[in-house]
Wavefront OBJ file of the C-alpha trace (Angstrom):
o trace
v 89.441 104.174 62.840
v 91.372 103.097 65.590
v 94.629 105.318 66.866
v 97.869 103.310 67.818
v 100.611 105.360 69.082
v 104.984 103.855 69.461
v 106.175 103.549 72.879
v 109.581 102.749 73.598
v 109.879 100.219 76.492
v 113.672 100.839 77.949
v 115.385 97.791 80.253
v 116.667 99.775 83.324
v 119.811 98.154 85.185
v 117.375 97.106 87.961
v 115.460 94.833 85.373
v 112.737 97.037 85.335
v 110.893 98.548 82.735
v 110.811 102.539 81.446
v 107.798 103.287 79.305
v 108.467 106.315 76.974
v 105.228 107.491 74.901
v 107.331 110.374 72.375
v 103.676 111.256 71.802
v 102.569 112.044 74.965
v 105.875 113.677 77.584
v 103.265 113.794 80.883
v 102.666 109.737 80.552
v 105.473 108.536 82.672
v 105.146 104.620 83.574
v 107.068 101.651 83.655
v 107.180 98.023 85.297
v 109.251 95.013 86.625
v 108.716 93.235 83.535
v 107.511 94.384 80.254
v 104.672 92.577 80.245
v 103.657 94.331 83.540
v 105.168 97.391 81.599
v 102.810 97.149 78.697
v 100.004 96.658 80.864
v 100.628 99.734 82.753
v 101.404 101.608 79.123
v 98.191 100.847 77.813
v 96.138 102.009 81.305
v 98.665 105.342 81.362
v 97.645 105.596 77.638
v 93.743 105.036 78.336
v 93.748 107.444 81.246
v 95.212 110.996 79.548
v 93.362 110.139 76.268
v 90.644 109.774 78.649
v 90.936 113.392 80.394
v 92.074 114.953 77.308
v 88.366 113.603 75.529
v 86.534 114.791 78.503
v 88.449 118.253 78.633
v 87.731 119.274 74.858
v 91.646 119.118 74.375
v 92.824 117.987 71.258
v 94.640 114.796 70.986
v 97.907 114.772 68.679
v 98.187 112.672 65.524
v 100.363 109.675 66.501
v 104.126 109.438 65.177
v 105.829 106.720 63.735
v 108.061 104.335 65.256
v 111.437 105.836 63.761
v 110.174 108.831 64.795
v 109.386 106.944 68.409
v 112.730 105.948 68.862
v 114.554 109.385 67.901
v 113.088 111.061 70.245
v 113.368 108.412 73.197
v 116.713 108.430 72.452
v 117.286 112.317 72.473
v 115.410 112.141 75.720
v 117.233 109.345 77.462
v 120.835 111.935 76.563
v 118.790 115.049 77.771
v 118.214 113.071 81.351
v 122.312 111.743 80.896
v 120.580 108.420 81.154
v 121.969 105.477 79.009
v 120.667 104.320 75.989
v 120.369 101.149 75.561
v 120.350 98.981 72.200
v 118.277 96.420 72.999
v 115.227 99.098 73.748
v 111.587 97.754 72.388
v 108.880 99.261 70.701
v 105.443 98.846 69.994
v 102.163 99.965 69.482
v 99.923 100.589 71.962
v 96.373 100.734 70.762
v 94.644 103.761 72.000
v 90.363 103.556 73.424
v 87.852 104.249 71.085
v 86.053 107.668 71.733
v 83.149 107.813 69.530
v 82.151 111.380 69.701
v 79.057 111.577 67.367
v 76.431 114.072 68.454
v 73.357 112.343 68.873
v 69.921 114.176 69.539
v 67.824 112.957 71.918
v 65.123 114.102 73.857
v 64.219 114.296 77.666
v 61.859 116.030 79.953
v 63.062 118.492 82.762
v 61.018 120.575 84.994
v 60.907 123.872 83.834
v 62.273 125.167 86.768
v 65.313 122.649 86.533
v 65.598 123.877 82.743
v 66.125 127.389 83.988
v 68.926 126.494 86.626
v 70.682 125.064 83.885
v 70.735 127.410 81.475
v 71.638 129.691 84.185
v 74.759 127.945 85.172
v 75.427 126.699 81.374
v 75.635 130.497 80.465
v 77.697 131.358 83.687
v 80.159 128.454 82.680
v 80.394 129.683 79.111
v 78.500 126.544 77.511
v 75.487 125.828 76.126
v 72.668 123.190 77.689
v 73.802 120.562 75.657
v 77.516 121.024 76.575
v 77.231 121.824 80.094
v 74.763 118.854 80.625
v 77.484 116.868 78.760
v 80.656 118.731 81.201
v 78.230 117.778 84.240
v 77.397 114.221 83.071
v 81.267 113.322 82.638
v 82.298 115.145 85.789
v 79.635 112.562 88.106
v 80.672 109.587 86.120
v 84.277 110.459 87.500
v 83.387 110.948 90.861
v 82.217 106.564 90.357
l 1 2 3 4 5 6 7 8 9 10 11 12 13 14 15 16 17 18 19 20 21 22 23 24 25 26 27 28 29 30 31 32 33 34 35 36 37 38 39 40 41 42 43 44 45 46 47 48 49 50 51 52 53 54 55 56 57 58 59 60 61 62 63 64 65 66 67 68 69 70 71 72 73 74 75 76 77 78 79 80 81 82 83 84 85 86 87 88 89 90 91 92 93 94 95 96 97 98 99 100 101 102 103 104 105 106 107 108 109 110 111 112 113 114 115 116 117 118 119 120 121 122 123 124 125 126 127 128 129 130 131 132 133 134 135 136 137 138 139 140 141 142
């Protein structure tokens, strides 16, 4: 099932955009018009959940959106930074990670075998997960 989490999109007194995700503190983004705003919320989104998948860290549980706006609010006074009424918020759809083990099969040199296990064990995974960790850290490097 599919994860939507609240942002709160602030106007700034440049006519910009400030993109809050309550959810998520280390996603800071914005734009010069919301629609450039939301488009840069939903990449920002994409990325962490991203990284977070690939690191094994666990993703939170999204909030609601009075929850959302409570705690844009209380962070807009923490920074002394207005507050402004006409704030928006939506939700922004987050990727769909299907992590379902699946089995499959494949052939490796023996020799190759044995470097792996060798530097699965020294990593503190098993084959599976450190051919997984090594998989995801060359498909980043694209």
């Amino acid at each position: 099932m599919r994860k939507y989490y609240a942002a709160g999109f602030i106007p700034e007194a440049d006519e910009a955009w400030t993109v809050y995700f309550p959810d998520f503190p280390e996603i800071h983004t914005g734009g010069g018009t919301l629609e450039e705003a939301t488009e840069n919320a939903a990449d920002a989104l994409r990325i962490l959940l991203e990284t977070m998948v690939r690191g094994n860290n666990a993703v939170p549980e999204p909030s609601g959106l009075a929850s959302a706006r409570e705690r844009v609010k209380a962070a807009r006074l923490l920074d002394d930074l207005p507050y402004p009424e006409d704030a928006v918020y939506q939700l922004v759809a987050a990727p769909s990670f299907d992590l379902t083990p699946v089995r499959v099969n494949v052939s490796i040199p023996r020799a190759s075998l044995a470097v792996i296990d060798d530097k699965a064990s020294a990593y503190g995974f098993t084959r599976s997960g450190f051919l997984t960790h090594a998989a995801l850290a060359y498909r980043q490097e694209d």
